[in-house]
PDBQT receptor file of N, H, CA, C and O in Angstrom, charges set to zero:
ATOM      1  N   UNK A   1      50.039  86.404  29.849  1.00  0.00    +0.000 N 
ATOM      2  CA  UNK A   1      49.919  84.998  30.147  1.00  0.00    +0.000 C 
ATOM      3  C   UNK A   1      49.946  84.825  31.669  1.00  0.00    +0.000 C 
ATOM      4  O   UNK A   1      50.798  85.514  32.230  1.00  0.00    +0.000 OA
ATOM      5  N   UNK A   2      49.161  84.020  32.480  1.00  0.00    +0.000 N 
ATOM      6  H   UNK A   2      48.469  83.460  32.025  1.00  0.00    +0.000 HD
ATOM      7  CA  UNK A   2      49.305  84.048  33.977  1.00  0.00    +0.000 C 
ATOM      8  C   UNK A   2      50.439  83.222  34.132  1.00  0.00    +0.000 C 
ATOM      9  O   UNK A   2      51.025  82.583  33.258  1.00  0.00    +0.000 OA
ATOM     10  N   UNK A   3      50.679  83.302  35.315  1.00  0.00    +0.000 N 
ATOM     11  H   UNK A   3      50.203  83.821  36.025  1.00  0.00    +0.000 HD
ATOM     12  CA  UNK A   3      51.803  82.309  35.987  1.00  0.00    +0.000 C 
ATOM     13  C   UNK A   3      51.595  81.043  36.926  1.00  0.00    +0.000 C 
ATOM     14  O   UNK A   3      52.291  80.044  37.106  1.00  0.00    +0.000 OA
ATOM     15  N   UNK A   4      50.249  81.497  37.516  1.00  0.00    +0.000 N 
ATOM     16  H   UNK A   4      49.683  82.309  37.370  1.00  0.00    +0.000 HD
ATOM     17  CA  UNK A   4      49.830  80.645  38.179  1.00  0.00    +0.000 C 
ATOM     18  C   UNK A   4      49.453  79.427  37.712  1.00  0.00    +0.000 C 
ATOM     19  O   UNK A   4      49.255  79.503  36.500  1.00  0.00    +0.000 OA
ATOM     20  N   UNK A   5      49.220  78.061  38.252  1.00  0.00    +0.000 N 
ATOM     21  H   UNK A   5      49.381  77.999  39.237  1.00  0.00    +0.000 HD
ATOM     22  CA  UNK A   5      48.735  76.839  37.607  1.00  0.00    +0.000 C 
ATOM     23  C   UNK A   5      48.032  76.195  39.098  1.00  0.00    +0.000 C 
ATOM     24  O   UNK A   5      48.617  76.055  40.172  1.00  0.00    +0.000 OA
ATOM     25  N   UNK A   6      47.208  76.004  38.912  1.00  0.00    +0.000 N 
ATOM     26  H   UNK A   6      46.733  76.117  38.040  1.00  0.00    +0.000 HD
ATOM     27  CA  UNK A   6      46.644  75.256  39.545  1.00  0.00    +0.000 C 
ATOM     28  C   UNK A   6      46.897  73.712  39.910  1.00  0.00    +0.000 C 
ATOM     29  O   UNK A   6      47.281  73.100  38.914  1.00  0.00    +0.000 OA
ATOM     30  N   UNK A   7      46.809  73.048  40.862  1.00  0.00    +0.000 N 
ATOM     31  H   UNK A   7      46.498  73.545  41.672  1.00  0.00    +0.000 HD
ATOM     32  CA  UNK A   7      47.088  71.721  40.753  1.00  0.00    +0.000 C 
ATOM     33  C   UNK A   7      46.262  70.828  39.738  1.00  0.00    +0.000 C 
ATOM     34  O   UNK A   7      46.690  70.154  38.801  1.00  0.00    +0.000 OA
ATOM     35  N   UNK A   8      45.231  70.969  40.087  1.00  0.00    +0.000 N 
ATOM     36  H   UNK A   8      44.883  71.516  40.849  1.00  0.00    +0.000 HD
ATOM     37  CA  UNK A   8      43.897  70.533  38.577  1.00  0.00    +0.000 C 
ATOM     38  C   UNK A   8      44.232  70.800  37.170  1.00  0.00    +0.000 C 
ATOM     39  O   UNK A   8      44.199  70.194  36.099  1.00  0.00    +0.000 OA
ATOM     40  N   UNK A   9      44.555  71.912  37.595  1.00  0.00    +0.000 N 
ATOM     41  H   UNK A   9      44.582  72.404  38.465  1.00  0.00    +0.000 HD
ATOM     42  CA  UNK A   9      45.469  72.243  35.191  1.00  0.00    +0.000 C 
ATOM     43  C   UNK A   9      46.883  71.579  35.381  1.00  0.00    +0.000 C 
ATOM     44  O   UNK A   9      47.557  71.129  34.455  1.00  0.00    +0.000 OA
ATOM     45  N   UNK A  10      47.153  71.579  36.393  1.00  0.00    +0.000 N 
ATOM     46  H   UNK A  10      46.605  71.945  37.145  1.00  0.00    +0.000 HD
ATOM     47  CA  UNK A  10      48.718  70.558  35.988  1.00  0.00    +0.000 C 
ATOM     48  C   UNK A  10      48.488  69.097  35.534  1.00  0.00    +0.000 C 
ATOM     49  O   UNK A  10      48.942  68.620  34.494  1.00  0.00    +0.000 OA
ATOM     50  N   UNK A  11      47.767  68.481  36.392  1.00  0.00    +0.000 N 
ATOM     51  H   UNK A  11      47.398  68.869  37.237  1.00  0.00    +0.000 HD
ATOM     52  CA  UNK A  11      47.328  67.407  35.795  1.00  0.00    +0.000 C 
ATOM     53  C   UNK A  11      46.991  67.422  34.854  1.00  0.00    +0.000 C 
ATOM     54  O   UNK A  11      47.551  66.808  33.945  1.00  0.00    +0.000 OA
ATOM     55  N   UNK A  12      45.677  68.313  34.668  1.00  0.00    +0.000 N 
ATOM     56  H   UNK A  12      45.222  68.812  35.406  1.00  0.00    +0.000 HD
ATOM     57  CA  UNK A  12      44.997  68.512  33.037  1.00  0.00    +0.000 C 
ATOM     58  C   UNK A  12      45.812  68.169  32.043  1.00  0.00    +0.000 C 
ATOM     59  O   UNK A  12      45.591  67.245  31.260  1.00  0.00    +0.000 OA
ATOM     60  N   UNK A  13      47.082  69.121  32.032  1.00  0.00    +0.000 N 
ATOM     61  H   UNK A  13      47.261  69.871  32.668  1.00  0.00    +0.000 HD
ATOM     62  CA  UNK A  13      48.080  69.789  31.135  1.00  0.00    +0.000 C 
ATOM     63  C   UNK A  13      49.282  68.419  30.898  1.00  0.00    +0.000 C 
ATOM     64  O   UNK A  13      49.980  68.134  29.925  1.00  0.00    +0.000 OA
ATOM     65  N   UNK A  14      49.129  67.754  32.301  1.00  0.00    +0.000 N 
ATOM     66  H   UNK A  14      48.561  67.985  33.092  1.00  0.00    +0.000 HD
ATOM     67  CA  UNK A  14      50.360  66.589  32.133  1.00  0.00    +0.000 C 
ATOM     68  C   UNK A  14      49.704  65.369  31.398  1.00  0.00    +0.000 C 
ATOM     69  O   UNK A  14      50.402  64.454  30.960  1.00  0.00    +0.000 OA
ATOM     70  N   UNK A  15      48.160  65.389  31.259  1.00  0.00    +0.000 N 
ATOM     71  H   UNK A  15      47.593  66.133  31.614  1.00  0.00    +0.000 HD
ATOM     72  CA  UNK A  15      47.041  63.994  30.934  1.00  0.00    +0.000 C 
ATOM     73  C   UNK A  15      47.512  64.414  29.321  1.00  0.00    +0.000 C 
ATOM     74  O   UNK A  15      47.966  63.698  28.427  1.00  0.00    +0.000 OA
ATOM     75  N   UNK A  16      47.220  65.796  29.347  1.00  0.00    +0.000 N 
ATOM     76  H   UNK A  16      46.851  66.377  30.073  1.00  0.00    +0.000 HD
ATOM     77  CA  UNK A  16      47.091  66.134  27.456  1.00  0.00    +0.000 C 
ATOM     78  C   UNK A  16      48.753  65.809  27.170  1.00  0.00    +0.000 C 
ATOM     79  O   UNK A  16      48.756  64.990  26.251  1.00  0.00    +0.000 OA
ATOM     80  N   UNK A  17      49.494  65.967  27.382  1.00  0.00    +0.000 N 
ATOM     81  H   UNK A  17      49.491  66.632  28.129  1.00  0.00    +0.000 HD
ATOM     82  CA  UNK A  17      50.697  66.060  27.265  1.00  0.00    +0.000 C 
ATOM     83  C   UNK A  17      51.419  64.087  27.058  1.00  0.00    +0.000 C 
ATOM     84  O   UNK A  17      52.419  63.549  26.585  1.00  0.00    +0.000 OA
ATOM     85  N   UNK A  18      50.474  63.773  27.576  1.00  0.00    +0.000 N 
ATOM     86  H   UNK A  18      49.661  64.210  27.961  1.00  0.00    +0.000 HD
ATOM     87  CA  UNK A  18      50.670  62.194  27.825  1.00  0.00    +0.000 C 
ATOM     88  C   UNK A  18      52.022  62.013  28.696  1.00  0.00    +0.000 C 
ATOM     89  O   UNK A  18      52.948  61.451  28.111  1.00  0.00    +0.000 OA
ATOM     90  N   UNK A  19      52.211  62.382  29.885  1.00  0.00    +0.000 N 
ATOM     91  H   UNK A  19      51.459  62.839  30.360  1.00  0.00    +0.000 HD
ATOM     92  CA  UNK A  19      53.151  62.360  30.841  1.00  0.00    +0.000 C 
ATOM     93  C   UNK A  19      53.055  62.391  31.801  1.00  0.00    +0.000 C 
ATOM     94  O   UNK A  19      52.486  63.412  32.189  1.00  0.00    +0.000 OA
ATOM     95  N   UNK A  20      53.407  61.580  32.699  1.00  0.00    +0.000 N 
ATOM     96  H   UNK A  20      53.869  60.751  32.384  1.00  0.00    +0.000 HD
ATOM     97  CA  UNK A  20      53.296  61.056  34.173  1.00  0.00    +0.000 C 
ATOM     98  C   UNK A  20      53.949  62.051  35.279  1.00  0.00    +0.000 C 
ATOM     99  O   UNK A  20      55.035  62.613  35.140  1.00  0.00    +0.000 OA
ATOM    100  N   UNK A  21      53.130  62.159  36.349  1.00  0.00    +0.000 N 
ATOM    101  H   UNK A  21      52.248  61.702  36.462  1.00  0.00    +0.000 HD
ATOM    102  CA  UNK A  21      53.951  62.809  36.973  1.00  0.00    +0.000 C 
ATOM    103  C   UNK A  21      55.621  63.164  37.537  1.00  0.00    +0.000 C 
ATOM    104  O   UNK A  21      56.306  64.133  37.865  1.00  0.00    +0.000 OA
ATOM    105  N   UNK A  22      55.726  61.601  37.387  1.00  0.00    +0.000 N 
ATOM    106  H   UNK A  22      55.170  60.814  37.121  1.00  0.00    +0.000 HD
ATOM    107  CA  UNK A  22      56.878  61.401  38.317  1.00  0.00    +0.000 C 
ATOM    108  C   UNK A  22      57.836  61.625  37.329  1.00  0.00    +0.000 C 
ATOM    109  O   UNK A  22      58.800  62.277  37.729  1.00  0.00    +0.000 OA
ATOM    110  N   UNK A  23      57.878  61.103  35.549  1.00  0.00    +0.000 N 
ATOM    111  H   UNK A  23      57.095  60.573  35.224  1.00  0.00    +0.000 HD
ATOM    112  CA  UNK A  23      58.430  61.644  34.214  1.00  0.00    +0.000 C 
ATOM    113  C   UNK A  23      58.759  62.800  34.245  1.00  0.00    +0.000 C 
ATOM    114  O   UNK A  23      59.901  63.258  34.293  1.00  0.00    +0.000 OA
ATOM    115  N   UNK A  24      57.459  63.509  34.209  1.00  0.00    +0.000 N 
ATOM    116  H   UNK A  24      56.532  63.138  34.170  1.00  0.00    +0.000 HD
ATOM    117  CA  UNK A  24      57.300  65.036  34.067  1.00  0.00    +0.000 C 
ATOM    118  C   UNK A  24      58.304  65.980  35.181  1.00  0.00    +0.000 C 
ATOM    119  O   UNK A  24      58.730  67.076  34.813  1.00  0.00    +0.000 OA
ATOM    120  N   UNK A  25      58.559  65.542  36.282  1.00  0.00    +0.000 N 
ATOM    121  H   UNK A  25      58.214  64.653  36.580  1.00  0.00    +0.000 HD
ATOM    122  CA  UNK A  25      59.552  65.938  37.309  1.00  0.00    +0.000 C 
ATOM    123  C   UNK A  25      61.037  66.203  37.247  1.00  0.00    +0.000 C 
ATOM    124  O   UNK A  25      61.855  66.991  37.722  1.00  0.00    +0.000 OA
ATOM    125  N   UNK A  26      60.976  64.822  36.164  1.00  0.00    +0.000 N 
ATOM    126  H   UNK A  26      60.312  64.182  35.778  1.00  0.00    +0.000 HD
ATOM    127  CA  UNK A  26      62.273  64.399  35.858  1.00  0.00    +0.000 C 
ATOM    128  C   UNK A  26      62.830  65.326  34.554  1.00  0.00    +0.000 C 
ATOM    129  O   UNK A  26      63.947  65.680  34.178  1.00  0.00    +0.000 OA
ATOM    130  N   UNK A  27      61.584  65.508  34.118  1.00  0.00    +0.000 N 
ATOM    131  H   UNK A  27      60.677  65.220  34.423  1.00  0.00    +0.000 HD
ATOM    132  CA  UNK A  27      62.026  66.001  32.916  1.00  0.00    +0.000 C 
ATOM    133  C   UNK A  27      62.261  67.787  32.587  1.00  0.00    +0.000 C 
ATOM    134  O   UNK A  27      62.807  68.392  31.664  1.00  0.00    +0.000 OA
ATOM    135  N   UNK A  28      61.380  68.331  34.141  1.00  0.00    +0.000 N 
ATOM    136  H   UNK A  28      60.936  67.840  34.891  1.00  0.00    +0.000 HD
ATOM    137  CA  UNK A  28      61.225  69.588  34.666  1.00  0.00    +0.000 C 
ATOM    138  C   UNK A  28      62.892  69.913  35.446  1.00  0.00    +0.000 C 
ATOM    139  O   UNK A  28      63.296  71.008  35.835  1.00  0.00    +0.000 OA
ATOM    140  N   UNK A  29      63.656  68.535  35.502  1.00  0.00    +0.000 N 
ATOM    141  H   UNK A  29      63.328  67.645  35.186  1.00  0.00    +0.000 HD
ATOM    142  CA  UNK A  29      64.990  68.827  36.203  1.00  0.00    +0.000 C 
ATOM    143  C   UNK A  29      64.906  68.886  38.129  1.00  0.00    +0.000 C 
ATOM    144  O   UNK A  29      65.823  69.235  38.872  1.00  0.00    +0.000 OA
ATOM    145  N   UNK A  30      63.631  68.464  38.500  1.00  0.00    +0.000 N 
ATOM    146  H   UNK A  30      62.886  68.180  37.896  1.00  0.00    +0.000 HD
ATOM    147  CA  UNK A  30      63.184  68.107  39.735  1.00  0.00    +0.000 C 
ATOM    148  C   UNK A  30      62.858  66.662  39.886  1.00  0.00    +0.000 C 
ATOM    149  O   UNK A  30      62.348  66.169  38.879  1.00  0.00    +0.000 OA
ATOM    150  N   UNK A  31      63.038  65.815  40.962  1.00  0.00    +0.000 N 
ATOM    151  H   UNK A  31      63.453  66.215  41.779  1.00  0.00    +0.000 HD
ATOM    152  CA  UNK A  31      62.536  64.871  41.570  1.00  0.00    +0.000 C 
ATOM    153  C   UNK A  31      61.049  63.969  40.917  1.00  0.00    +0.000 C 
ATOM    154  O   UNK A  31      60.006  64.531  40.585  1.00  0.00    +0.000 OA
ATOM    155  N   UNK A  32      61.148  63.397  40.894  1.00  0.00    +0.000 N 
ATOM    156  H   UNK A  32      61.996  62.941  41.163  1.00  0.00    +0.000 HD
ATOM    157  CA  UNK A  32      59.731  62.405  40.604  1.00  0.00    +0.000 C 
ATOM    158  C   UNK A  32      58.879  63.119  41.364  1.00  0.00    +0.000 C 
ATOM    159  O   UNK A  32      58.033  63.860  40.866  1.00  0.00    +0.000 OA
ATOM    160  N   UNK A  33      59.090  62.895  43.094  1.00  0.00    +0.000 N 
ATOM    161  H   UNK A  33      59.778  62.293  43.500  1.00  0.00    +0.000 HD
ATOM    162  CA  UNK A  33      58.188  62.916  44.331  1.00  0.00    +0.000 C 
ATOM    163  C   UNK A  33      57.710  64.799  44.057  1.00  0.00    +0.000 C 
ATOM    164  O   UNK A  33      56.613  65.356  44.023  1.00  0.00    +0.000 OA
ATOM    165  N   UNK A  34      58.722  65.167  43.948  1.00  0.00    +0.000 N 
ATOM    166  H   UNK A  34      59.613  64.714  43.976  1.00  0.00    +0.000 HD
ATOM    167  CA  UNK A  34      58.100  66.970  43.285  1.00  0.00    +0.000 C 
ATOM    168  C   UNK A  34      57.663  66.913  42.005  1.00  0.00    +0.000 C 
ATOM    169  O   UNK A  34      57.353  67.939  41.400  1.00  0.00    +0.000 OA
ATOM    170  N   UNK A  35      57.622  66.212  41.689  1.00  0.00    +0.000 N 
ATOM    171  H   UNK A  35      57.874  65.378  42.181  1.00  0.00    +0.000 HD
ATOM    172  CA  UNK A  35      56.978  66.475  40.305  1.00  0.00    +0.000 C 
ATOM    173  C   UNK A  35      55.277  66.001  40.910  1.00  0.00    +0.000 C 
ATOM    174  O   UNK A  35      54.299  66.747  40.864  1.00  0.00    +0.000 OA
ATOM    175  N   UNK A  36      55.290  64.768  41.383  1.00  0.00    +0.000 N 
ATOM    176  H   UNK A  36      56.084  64.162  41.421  1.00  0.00    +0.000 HD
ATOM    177  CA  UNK A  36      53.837  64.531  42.107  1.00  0.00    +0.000 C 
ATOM    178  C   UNK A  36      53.218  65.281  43.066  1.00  0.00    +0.000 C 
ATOM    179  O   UNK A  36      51.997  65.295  43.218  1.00  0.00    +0.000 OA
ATOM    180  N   UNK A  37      54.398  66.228  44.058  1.00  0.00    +0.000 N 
ATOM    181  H   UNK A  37      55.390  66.217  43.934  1.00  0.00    +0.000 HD
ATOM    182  CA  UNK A  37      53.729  67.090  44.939  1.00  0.00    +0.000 C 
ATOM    183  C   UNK A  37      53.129  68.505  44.110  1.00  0.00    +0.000 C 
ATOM    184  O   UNK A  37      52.264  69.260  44.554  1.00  0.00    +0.000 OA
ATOM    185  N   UNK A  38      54.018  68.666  42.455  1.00  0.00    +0.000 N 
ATOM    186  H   UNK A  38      54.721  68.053  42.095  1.00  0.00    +0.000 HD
ATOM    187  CA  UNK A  38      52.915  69.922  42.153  1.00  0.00    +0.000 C 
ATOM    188  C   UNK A  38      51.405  69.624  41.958  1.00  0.00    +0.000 C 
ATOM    189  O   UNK A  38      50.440  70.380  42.064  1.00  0.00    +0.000 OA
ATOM    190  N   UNK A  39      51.483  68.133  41.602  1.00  0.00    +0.000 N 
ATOM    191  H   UNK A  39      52.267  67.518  41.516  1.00  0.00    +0.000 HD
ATOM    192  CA  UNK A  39      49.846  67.617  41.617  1.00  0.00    +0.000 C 
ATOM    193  C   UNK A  39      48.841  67.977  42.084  1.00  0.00    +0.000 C 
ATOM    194  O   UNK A  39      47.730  68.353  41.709  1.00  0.00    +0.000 OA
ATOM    195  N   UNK A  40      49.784  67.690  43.655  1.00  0.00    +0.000 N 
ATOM    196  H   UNK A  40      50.686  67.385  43.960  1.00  0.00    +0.000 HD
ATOM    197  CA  UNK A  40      48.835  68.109  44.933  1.00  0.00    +0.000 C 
ATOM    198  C   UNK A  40      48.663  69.374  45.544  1.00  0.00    +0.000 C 
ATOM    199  O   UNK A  40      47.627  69.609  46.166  1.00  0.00    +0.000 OA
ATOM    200  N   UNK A  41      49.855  70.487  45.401  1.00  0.00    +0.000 N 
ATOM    201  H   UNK A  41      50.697  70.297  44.895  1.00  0.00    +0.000 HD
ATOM    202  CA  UNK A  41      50.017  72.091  45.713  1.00  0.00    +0.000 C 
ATOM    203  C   UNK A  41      50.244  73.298  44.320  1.00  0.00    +0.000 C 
ATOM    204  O   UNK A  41      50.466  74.502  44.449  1.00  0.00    +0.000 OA
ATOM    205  N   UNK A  42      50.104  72.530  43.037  1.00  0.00    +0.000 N 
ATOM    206  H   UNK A  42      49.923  71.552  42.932  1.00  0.00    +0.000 HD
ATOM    207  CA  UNK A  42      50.234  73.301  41.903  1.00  0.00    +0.000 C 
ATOM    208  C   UNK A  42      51.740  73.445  41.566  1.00  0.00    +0.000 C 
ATOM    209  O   UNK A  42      52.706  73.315  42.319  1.00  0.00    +0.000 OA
ATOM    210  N   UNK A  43      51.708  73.684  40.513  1.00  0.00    +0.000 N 
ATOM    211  H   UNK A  43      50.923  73.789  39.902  1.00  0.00    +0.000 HD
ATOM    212  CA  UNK A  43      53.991  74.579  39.849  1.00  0.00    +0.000 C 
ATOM    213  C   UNK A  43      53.761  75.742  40.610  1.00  0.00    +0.000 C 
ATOM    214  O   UNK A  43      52.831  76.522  40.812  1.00  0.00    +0.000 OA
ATOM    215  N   UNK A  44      55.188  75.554  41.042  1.00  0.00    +0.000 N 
ATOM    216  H   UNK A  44      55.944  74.920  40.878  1.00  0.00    +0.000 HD
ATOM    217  CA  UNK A  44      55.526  77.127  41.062  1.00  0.00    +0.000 C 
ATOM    218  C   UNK A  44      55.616  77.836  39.467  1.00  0.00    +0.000 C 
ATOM    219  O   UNK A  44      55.969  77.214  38.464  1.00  0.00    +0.000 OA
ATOM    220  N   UNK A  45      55.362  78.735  39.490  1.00  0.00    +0.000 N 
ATOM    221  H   UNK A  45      55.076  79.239  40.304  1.00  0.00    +0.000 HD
ATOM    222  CA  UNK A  45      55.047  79.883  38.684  1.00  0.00    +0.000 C 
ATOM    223  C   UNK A  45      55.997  79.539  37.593  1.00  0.00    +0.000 C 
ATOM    224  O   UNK A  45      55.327  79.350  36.578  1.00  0.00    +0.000 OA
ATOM    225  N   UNK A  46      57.645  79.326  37.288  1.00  0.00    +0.000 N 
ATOM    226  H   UNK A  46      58.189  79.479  38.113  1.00  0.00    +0.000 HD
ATOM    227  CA  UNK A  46      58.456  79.384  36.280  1.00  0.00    +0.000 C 
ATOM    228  C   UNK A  46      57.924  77.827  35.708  1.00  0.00    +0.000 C 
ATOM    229  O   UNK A  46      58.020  77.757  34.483  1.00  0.00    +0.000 OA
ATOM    230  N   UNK A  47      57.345  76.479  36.409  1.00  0.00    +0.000 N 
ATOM    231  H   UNK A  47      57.267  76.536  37.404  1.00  0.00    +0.000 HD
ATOM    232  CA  UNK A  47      57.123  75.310  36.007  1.00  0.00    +0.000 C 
ATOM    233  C   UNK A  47      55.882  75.799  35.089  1.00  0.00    +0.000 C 
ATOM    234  O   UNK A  47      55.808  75.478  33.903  1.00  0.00    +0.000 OA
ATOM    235  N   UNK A  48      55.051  76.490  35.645  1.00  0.00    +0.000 N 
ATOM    236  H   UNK A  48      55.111  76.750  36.608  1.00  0.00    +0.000 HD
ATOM    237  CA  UNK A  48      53.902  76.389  34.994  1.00  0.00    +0.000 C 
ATOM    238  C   UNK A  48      53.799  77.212  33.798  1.00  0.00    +0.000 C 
ATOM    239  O   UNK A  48      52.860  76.973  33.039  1.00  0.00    +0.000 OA
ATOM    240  N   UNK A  49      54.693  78.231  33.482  1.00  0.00    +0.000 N 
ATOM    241  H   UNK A  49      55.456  78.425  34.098  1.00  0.00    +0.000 HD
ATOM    242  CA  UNK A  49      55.133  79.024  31.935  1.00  0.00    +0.000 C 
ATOM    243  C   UNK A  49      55.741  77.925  30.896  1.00  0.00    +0.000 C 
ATOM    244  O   UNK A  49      55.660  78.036  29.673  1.00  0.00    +0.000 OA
ATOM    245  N   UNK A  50      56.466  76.667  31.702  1.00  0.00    +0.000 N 
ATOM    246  H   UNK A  50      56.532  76.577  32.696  1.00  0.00    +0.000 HD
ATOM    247  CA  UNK A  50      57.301  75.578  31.050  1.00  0.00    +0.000 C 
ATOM    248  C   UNK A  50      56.133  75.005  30.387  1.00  0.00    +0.000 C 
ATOM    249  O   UNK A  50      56.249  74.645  29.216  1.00  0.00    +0.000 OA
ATOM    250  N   UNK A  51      54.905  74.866  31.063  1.00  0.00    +0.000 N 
ATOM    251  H   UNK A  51      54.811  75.159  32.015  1.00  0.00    +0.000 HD
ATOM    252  CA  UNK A  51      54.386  73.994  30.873  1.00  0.00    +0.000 C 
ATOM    253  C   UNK A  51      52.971  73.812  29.720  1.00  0.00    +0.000 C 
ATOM    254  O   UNK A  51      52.447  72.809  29.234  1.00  0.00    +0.000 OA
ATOM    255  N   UNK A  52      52.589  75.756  29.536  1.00  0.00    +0.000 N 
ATOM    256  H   UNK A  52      53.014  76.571  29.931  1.00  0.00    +0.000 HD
ATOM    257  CA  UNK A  52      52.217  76.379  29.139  1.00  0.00    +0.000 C 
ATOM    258  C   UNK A  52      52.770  76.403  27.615  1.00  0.00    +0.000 C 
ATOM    259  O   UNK A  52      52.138  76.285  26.565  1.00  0.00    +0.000 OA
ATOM    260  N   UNK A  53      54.272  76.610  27.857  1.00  0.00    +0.000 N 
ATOM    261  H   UNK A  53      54.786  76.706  28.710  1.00  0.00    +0.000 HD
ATOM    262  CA  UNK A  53      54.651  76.543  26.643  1.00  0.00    +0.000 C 
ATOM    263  C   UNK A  53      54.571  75.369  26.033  1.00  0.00    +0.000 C 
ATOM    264  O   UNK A  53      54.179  75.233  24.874  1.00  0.00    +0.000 OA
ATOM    265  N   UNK A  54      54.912  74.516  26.729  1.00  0.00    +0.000 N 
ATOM    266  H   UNK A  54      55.230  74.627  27.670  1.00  0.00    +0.000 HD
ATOM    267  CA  UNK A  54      54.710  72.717  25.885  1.00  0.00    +0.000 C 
ATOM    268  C   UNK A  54      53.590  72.773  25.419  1.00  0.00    +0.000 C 
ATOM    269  O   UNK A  54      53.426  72.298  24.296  1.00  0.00    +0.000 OA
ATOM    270  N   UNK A  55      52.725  73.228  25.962  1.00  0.00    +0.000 N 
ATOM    271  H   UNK A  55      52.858  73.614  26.875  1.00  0.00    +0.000 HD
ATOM    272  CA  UNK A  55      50.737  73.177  25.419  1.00  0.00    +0.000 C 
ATOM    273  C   UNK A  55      50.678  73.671  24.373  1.00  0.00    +0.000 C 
ATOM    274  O   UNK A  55      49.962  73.191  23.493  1.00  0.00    +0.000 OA
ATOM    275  N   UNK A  56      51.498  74.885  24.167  1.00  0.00    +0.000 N 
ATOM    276  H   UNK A  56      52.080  75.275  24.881  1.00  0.00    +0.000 HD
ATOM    277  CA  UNK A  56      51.356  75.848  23.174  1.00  0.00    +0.000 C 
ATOM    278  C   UNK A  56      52.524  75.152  21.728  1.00  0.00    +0.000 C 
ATOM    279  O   UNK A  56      52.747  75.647  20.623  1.00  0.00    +0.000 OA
ATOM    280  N   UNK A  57      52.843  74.380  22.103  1.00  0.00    +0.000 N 
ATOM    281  H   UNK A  57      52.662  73.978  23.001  1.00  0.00    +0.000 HD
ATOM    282  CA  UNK A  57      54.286  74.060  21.388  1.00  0.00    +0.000 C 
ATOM    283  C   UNK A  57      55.167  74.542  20.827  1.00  0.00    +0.000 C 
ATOM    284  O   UNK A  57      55.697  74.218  19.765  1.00  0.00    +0.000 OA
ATOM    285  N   UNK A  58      55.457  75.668  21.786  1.00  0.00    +0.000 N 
ATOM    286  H   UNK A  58      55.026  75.931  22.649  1.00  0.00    +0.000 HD
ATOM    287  CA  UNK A  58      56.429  76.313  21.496  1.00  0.00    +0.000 C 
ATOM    288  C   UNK A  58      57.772  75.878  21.980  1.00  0.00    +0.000 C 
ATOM    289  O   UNK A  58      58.786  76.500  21.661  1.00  0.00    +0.000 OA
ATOM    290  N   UNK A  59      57.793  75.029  22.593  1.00  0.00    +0.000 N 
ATOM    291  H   UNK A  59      56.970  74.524  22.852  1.00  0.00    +0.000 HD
ATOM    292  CA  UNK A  59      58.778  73.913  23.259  1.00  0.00    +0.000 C 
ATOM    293  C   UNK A  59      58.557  72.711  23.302  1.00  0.00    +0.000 C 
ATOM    294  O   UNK A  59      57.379  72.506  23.596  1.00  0.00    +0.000 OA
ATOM    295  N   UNK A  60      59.273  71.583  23.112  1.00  0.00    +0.000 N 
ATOM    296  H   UNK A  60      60.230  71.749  22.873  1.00  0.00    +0.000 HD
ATOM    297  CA  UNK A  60      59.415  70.178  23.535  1.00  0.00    +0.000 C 
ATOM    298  C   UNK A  60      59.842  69.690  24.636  1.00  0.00    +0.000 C 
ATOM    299  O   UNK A  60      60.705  70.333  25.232  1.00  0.00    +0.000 OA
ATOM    300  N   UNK A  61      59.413  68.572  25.139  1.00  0.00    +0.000 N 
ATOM    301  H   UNK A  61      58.712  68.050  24.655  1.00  0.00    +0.000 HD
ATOM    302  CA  UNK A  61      60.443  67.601  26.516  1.00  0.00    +0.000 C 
ATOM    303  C   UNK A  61      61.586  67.939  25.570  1.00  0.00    +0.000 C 
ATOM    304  O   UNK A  61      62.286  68.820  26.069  1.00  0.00    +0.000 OA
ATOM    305  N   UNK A  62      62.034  67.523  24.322  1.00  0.00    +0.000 N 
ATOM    306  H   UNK A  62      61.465  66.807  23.917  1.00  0.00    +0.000 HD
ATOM    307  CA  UNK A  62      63.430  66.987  24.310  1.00  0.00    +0.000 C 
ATOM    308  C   UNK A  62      64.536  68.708  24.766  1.00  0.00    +0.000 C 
ATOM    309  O   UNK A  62      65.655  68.808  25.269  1.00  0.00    +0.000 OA
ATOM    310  N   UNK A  63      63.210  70.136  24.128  1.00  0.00    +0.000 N 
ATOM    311  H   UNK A  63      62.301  70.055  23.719  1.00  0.00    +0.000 HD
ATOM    312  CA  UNK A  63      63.800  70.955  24.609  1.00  0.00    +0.000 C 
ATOM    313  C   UNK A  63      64.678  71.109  25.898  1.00  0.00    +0.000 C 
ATOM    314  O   UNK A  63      65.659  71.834  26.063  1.00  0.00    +0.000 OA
ATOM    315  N   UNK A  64      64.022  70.170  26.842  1.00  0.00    +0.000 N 
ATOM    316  H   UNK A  64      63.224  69.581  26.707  1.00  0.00    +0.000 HD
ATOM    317  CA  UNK A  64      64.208  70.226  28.165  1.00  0.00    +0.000 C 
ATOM    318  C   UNK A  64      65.471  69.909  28.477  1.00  0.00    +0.000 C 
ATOM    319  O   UNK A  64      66.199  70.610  29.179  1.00  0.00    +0.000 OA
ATOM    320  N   UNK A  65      65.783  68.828  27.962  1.00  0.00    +0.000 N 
ATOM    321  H   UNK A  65      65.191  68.258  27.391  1.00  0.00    +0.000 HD
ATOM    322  CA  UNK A  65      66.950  68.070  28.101  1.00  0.00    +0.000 C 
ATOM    323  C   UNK A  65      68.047  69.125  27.857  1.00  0.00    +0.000 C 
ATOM    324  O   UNK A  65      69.234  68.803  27.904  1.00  0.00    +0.000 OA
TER     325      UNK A  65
């Protein structure tokens, strides 16, 4: 599985997911404003396996919590 995410598949991934950036931050256990800057510079690598897995549903937000 890669690690990398692109800023373009984060979005992608947060549109399919139906979750906002600044949510999605919050819910990653980071900041709103970082949650919008992976927008713009991509996840680091452990966000984007998180995020991967939600796609895959092998995890939930509520997992997150």
């Amino acid at each position: 599985m890669p690690t990398m995410m692109t800023a373009k598949e984060y979005k992608a991934a947060l549109a399919h997911l139906k979750m906002s950036q600044v949510r999605a931050g919050k819910h990653l256990g980071v900041s709103g404003r970082t949650g919008q800057n992976y927008a713009a510079d991509g996840p680091p690598a452990p966000v984007a396996k998180i995020i991967r897995l939600l796609l895959s549903k092998k995890i939930t937000w509520e997992d997150l919590r």
